[in-house]
SENUPA-303572 format. One record per residue (C-alpha): x, z, y. Coordinates in steps of 0.05 Angstrom, whole numbers, plus 5000, padded with zeros to 4 digits. Each point is the difference from the previous one (the first is absolute). Example, Ala and Ser with C-alpha at 12.3 -4.5 7.8 and 13.67 -1.06 7.14 Angstrom:
BEGIN
+------+------+------+
:    u :    w :    v :
+------+------+------+
: 5246 : 5156 : 4910 :
: 5027 : 4987 : 5069 :
+------+------+------+
This chain:
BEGIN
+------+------+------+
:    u :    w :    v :
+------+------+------+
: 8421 : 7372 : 6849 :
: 5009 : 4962 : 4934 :
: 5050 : 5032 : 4949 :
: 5042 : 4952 : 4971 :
: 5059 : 5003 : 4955 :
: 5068 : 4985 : 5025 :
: 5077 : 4982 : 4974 :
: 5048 : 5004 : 5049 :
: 5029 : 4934 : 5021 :
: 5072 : 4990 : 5012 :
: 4995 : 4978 : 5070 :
: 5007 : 5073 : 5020 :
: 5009 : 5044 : 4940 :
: 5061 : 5040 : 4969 :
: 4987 : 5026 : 4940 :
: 5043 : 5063 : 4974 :
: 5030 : 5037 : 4949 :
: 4984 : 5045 : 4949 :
: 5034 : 5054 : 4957 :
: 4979 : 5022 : 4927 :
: 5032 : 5034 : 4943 :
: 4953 : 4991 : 4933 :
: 4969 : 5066 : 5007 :
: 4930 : 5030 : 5017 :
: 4981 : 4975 : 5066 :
: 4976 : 5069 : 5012 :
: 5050 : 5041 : 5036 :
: 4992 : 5068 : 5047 :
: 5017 : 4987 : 5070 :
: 5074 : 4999 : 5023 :
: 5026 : 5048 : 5050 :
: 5048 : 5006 : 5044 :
: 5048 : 5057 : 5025 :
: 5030 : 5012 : 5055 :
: 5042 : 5070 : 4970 :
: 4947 : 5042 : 5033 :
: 4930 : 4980 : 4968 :
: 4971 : 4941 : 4949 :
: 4951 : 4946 : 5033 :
: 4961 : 4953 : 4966 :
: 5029 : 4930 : 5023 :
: 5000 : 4929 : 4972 :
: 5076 : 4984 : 5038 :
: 5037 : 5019 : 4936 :
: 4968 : 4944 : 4956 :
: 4994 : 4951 : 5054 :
: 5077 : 5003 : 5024 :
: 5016 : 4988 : 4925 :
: 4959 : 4941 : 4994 :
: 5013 : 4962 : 5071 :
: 5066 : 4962 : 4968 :
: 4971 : 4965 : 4955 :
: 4944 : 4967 : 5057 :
: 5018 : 4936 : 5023 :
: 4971 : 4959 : 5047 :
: 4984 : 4918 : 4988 :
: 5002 : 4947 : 5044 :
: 4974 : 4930 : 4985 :
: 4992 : 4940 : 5028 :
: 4977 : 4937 : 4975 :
: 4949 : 4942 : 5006 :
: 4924 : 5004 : 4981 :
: 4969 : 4938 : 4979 :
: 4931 : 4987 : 5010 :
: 4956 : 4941 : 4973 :
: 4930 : 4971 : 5026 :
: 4953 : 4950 : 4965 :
: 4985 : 4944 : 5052 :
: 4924 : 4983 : 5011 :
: 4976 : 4932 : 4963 :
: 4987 : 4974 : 5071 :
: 5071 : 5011 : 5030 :
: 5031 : 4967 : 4933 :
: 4954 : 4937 : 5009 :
: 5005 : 4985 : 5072 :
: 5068 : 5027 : 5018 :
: 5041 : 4982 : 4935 :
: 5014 : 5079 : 4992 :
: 5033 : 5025 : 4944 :
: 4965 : 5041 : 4948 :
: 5021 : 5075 : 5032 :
: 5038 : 5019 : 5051 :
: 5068 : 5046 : 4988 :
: 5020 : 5044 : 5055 :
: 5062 : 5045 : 4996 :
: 4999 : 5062 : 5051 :
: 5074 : 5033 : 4997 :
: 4994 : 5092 : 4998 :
: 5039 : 5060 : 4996 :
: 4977 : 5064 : 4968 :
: 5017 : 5075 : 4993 :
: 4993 : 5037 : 4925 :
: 5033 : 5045 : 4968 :
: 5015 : 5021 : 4936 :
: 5046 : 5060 : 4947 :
: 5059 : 4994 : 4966 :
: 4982 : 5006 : 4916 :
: 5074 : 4990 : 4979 :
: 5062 : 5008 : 5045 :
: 5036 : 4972 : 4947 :
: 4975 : 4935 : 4995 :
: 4967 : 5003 : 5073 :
: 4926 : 4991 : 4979 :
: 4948 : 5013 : 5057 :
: 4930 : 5002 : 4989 :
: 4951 : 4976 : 5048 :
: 4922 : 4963 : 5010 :
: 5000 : 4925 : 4982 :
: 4968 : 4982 : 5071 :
: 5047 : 5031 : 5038 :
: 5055 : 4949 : 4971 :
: 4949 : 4946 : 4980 :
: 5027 : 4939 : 5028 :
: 5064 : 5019 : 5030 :
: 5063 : 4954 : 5001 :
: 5034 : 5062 : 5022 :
: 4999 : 5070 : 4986 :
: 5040 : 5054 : 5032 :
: 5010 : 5069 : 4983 :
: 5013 : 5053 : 5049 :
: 5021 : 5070 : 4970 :
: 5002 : 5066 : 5040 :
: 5067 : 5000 : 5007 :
: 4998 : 4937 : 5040 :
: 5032 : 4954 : 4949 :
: 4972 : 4924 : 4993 :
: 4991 : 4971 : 4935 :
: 4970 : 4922 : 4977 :
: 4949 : 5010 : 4946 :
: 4978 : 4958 : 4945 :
: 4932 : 4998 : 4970 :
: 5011 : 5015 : 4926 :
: 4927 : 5001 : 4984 :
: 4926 : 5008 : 5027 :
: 4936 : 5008 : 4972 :
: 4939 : 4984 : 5055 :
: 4946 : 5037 : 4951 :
: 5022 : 5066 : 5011 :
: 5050 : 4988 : 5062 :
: 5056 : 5019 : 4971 :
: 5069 : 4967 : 5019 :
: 5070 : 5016 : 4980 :
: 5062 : 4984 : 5047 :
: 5078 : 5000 : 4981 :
: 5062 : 5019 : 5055 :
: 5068 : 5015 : 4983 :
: 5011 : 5073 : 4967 :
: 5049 : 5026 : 5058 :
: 4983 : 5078 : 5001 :
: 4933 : 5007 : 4995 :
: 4943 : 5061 : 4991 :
: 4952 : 4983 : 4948 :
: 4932 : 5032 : 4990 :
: 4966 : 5021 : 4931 :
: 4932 : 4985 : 4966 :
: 4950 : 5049 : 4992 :
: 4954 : 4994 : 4945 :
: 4938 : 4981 : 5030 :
: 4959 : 5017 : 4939 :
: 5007 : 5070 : 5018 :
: 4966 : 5000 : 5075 :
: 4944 : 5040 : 5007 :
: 4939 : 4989 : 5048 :
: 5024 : 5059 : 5053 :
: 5076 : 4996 : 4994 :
: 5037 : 5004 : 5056 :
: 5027 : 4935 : 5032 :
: 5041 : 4967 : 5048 :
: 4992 : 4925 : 5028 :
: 5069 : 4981 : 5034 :
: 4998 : 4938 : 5036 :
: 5005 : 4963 : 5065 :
: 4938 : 4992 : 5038 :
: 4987 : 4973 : 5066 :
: 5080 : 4976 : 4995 :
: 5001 : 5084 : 5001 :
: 5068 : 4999 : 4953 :
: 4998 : 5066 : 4948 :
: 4930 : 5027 : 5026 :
: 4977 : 5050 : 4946 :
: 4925 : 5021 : 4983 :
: 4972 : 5045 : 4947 :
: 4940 : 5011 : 4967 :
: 4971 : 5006 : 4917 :
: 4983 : 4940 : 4947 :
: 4932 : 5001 : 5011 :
: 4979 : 4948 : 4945 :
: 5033 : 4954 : 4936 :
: 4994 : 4945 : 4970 :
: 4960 : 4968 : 5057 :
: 4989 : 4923 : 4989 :
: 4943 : 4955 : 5021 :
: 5030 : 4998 : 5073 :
: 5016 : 4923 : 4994 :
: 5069 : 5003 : 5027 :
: 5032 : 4966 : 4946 :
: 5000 : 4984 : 4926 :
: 5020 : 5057 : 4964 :
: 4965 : 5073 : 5040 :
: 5016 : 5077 : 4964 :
: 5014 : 5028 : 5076 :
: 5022 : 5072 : 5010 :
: 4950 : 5018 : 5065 :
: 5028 : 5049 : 5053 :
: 4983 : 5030 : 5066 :
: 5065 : 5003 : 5023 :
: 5002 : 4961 : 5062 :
: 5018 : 4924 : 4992 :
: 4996 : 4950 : 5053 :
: 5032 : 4934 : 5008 :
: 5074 : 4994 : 4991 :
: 4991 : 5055 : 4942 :
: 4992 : 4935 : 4947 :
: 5047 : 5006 : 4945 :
: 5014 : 5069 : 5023 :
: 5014 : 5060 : 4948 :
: 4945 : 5054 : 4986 :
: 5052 : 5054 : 4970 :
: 4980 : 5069 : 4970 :
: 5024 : 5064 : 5029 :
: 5066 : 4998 : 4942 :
: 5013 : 4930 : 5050 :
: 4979 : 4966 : 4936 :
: 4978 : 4926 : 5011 :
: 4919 : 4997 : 4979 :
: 4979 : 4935 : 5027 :
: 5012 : 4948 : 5051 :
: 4955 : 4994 : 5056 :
: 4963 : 4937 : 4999 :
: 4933 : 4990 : 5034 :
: 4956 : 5050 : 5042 :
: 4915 : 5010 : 5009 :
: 4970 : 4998 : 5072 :
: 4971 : 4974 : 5056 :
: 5047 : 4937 : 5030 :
: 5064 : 5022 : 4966 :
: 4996 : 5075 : 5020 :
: 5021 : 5064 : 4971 :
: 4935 : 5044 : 4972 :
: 5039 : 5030 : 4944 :
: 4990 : 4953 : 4938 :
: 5062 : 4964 : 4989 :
: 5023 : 4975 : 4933 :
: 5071 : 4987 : 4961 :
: 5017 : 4968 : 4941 :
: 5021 : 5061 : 4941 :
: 5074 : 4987 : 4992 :
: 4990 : 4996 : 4933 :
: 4974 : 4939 : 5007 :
: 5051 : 4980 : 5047 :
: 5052 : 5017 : 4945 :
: 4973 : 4961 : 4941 :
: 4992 : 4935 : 5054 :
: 5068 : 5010 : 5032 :
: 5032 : 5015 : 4926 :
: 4966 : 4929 : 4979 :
: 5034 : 4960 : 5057 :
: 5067 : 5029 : 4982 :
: 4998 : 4974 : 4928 :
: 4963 : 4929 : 5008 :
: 5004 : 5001 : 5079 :
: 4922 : 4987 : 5004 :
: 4946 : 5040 : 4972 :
: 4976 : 4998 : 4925 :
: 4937 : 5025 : 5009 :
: 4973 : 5035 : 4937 :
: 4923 : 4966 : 4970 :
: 4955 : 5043 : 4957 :
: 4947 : 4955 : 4996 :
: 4937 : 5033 : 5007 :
: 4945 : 4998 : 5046 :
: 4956 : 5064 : 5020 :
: 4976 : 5036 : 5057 :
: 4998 : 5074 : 5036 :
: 4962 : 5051 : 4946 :
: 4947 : 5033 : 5045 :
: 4941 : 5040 : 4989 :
: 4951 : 4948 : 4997 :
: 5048 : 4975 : 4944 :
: 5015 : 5060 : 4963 :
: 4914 : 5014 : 4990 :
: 4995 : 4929 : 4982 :
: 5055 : 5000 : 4950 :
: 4991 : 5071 : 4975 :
: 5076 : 5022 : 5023 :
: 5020 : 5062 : 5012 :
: 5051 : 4989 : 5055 :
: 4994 : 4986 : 5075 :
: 5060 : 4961 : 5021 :
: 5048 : 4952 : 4962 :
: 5005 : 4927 : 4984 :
: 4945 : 4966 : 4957 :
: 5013 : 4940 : 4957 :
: 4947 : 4941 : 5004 :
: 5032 : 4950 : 4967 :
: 5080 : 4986 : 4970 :
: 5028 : 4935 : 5002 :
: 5012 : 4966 : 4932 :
: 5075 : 5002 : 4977 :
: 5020 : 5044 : 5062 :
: 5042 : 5062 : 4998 :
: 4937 : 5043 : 4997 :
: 4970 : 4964 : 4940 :
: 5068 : 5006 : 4964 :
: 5007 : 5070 : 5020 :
: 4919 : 5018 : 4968 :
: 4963 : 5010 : 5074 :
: 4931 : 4993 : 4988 :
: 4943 : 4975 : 5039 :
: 4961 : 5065 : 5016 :
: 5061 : 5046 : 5009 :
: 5021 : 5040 : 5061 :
: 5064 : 5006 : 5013 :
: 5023 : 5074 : 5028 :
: 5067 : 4997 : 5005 :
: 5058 : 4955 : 5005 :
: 5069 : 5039 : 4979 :
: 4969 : 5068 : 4990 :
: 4984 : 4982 : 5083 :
: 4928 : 5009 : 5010 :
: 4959 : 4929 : 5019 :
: 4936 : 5015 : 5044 :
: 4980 : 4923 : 5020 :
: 5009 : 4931 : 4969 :
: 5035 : 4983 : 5068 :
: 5054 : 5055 : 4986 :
: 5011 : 4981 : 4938 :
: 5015 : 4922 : 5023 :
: 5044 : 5024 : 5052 :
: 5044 : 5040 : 4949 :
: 5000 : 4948 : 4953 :
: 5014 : 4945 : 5041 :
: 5058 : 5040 : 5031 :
: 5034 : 5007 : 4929 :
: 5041 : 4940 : 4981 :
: 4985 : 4953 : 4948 :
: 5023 : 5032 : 4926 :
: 4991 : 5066 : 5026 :
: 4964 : 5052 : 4941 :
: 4950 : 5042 : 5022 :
: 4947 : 5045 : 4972 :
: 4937 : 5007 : 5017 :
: 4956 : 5060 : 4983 :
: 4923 : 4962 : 4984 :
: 4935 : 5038 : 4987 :
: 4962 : 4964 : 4945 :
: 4927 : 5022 : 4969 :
: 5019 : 5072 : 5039 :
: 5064 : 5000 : 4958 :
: 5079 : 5009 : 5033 :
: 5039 : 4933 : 4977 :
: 5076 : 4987 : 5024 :
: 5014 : 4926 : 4993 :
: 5077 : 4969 : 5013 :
: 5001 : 4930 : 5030 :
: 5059 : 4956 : 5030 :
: 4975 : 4970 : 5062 :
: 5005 : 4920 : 5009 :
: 5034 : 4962 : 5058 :
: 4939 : 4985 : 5048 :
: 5058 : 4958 : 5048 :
: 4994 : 4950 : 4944 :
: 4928 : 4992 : 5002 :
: 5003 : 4990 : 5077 :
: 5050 : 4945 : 4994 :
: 4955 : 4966 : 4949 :
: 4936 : 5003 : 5048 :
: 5061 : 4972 : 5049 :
: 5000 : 4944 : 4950 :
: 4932 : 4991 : 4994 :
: 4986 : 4986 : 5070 :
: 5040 : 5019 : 5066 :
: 4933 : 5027 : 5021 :
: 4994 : 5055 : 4947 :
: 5070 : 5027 : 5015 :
: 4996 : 5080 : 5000 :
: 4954 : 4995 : 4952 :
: 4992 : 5041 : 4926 :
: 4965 : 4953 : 4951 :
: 4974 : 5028 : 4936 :
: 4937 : 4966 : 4952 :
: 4950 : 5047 : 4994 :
: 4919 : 5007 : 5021 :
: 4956 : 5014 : 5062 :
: 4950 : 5069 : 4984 :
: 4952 : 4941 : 4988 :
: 5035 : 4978 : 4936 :
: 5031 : 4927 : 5034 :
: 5063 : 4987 : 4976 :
: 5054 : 4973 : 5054 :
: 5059 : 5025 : 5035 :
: 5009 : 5069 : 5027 :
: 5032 : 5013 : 5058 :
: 5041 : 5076 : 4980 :
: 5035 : 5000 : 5063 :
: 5017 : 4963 : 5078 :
: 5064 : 5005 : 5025 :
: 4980 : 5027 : 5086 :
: 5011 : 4938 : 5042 :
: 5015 : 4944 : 4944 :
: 4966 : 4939 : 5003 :
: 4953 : 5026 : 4945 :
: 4977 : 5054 : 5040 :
: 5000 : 4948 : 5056 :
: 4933 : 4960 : 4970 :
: 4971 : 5051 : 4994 :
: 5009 : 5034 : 4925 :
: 5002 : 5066 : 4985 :
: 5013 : 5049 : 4937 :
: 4954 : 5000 : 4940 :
: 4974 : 4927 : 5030 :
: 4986 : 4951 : 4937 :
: 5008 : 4933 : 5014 :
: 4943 : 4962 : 4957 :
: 4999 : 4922 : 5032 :
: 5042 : 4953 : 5036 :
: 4958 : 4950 : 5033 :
: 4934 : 5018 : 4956 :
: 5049 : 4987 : 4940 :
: 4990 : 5063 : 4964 :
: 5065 : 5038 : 4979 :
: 5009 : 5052 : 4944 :
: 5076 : 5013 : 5000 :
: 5067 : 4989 : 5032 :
: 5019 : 4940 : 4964 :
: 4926 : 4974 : 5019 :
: 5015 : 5014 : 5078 :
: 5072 : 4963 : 5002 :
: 4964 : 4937 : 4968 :
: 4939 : 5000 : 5047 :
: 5052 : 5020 : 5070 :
: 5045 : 4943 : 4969 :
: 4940 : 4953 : 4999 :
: 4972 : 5020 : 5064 :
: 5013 : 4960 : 5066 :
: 4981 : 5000 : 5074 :
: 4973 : 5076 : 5018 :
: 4990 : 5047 : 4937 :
: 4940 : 5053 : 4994 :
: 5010 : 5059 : 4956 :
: 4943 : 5028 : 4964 :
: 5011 : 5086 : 5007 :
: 4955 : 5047 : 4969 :
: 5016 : 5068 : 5034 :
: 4969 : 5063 : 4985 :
: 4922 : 4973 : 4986 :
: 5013 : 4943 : 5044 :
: 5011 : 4930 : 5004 :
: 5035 : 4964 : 5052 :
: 5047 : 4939 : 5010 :
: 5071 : 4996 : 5028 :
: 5028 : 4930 : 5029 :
: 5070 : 4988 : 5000 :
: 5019 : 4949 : 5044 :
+------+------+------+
């Protein structure tokens, strides 16, 4: 049977809640007493974190849109695509962050699309949410009901799991309210899975299924670790690989949508890939794992900040970095103005650099601007490995129409219609110019290919 990787759609999810105090996520087991003896038992911690678990109910209307054929359009008078609207309800769930200002965390597609939210807390009271705030990258959405007596959860610090902690996954599965499983992070940092934009997964065996979307994975101190987001296995099943977004992550998204009410994202501007062994003999390093600059964008934050072509970045925040992935997914999580520091290795010497992130969201809008087709996408000058200058692509929004034709990160975008293209300014003249169907010249990887937008 094929494995494939799966989120957990809100047509039959709940996602659940978490708990977390910033702490180790380490913790010995709890116990339980019963005046005559001490048992090991997880009913302690899980008692204390079931108020703050609510359960989401949507509904809505999906929209869907078709190209018609040529053939239909000339004989039957057809219009260009056809627009169907299918009405559905859906189950989530999601935690209470603040009781004071009633701020639930959940998964962006389990309230993508809804016209109504509604939020169901164990105590059987009904509340109308609003949507303060989503990100569809990294799934993360924030919801607001009225503050009327309610249990919040703490953050853990995510930084601090260990592969082999003890964990929990809370969650819903089946339509199963409160089912709890158990079982150890078995991997970090796990990207490449192509569930969405941004990918630095916590892995677990602890058994997730759907319904457990959005769900908490909590430590044994019922600290909040991550939130449950997509599994591994054949058609959707269990086989113990399930992954959740760190809620550190989760933290620096949700705190973004509270100040501007969208997310920031933060841009380094650098582009890089995975250091690996063939890499390290090649380049003479003497590290295995970490983040390994190719190239760095002229007048980006990375220029400004002295990141060099040839560097390897180790750590972000004293935080070690093991993959150019990880690295993008921590970035991109931290909002625009944000200061980091980033411990580089340079000619087998230990450099700490300091560098205020750009806005990426403004970059987006202007590839918005450039054409409605290359919305979602991060446009940067810069050169293929051949030496061609053009237009890099540094990132694709999941889903967007970018990613729609086709275009993927690190793309460079060299010709519109055989007119060759060196920058950005270069690519609005020659899309501006352009009529009827427009074909993209890509050079990906060693490649060459072509892209029609339509």
């Amino acid at each position: 049977m094929n494995k494939v990787v799966n989120r957990f759609f809100a047509a039959c999810l709940v996602v659940t809640s978490t708990v977390s105090i910033q702490t180790s996520a380490n913790a010995a087991l709890p116990f339980f007493s019963d005046d005559k003896t001490e048992v090991p038992s997880l009913a302690p911690m899980i008692e204390k974190a079931t108020p703050a678990i609510v359960t989401i109910s949507v509904e809505g209307t999906q929209v869907s849109r078709q190209r018609v054929p040529e053939v239909f359009k000339h004989f039957f008078g057809a219009p260009d695509e056809q627009v169907q609207e299918r009405p559905f309800k859906g189950l989530g769930s999601g935690v209470i962050i603040d009781a004071d200002k009633g701020y639930i965390v959940t998964n962006n597609h389990v309230v993508d699309n809804a016209s109504e939210i509604t939020v169901t807390l164990t105590d059987g009271r009904e509340f109308k949410a609003k949507k303060m705030g989503a990100d569809a990258q990294s799934d993360i959405a924030l919801l607001k009901i009225e503050p009327e007596k309610l249990v919040a959860l703490p953050l853990a610090d995510s930084d601090k799991v260990r592969v082999g902690d003890f964990v929990v996954a809370i969650g819903n599965p089946f339509g199963l309210s409160q089912t709890v499983t158990s079982g150890i992070v078995s991997a970090l940092g796990r990207s490449g899975l192509n569930i969405g934009g941004l990918e630095n997964f916590i892995q677990t065996d602890a058994a997730i299924n759907r319904g457990n979307s959005g769900g908490a994975l909590v430590s044994l101190r019922g600290e909040l670790v991550g939130i449950n987001t997509a599994i591994f296995g054949p058609n959707g099943g269990n086989v113990g690989i399930g992954f959740a977004i760190p809620s550190n992550m989760m933290k620096s998204l949700v705190d973004q949508i509270i100040e501007f009410g969208e997310v920031r994202r933060g841009l380094l501007g650098i582009l890089g890939q995975d250091v690996d062994s063939g890499l390290a003999e090649a380049m003479n390093l003497n590290v295995s794992k970490g983040a390994f600059v190719s190239e760095v964008s002229p007048d980006s934050p990375a220029e400004k900040g002295g990141i060099q072509a040839g560097d390897i970045i180790t750590d972000l925040n004293g935080i070690a970095v093991t993959s150019f992935q990880e690295l993008r997914a921590k970035v991109g999580s931290k909002g625009a103005g944000s200061k980091i520091r980033l411990g580089l290795l340079r000619k087998g010497k230990k450099v700490n650099v300091d560098v205020v992130l750009g806005d990426a969201t403004q970059t987006v809008v202007a590839a918005k601007e450039i054409h409605p087709a290359l919305e979602g996408a991060t446009l940067t000058n810069g050169k293929t490995k051949q030496g061609d200058e053009g237009v890099i692509i540094s990132e694709v929004v999941a889903r967007s129409p970018a990613a729609m034709i086709g275009l993927q990160d690190d793309d460079v975008i060299i010709g519109v219609n055989r007119q060759k293209i060196d920058n950005v300014v270069a690519l609005r003249g020659a899309l501006d110019s352009a009529k009827g169907v427009i074909a993209l010249s890509v050079i990906r990887g060693n490649s060459s290919l072509y892209l029609v937008i339509r």
